[in-house]
N, C-alpha and C positions, 0 to 999 in steps of 0.2 A: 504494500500500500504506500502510495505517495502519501507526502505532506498532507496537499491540499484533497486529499479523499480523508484523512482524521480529523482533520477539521469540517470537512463536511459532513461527516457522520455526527461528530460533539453538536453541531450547530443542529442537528435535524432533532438530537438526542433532548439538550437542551431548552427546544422550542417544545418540543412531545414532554417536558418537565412543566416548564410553563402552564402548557393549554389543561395538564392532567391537575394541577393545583388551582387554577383560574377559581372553578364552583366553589371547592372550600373557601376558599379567602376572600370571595366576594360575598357570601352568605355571613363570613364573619366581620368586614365591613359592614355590611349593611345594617345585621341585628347591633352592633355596636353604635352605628350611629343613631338608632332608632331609641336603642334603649339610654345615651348620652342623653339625646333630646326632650328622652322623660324626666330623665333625672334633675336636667337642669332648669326644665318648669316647674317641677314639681320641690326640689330644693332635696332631695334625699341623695344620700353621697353614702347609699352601702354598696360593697365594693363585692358581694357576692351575687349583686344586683345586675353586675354586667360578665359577671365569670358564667354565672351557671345559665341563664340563655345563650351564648356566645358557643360554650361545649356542645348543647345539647343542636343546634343549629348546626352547627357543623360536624356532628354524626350524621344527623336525617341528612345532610347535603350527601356526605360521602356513601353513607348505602344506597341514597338515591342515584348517585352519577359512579359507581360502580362499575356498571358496563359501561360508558362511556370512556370511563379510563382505562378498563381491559381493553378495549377496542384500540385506542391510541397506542398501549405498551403491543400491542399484536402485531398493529400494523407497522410499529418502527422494527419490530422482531422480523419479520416475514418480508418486511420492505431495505431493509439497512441489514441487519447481521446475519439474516440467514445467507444474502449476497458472497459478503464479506468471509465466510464458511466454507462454503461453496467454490468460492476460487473465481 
């Protein structure tokens, strides 16, 4: 393998990291700014106020987008390293 094919593969690997975290982390943005926003009209500052929806959020995202991320880890498997195996 050349240079520029490890770098093309990190690069393809690296984006397939990205798009498979996207759901979690925006599900825990979201409910974090949601639950900030209560907090800060309503004046209460408990801090397991933003811990325990934030977790539970971000379970239901991850079983729900499950097969989405098998999908993504398959297709860089089947599309990049089986190649790369293979000769």
């Amino acid at each position: 393998m050349s240079e520029g094919e490890v770098f093309e593969v990190l690069r393809a690997h690296l984006w397939g990291a990205v798009l498979m975290g996207l759901p979690i982390l925006a599900a825990a943005l979201i409910v974090g700014f949601i639950i900030g926003l209560l907090q800060a009209l309503t004046s209460i500052q408990e801090m397991t106020l933003t811990f325990i929806p934030k977790v539970l959020a971000v379970v239901v995202v991850f079983f729900l987008s499950l097969g989405y991320m098998t999908r993504i880890c398959l297709d860089l498997f089947n599309n990049w390293v089986l190649p790369i195996i293979a000769g």
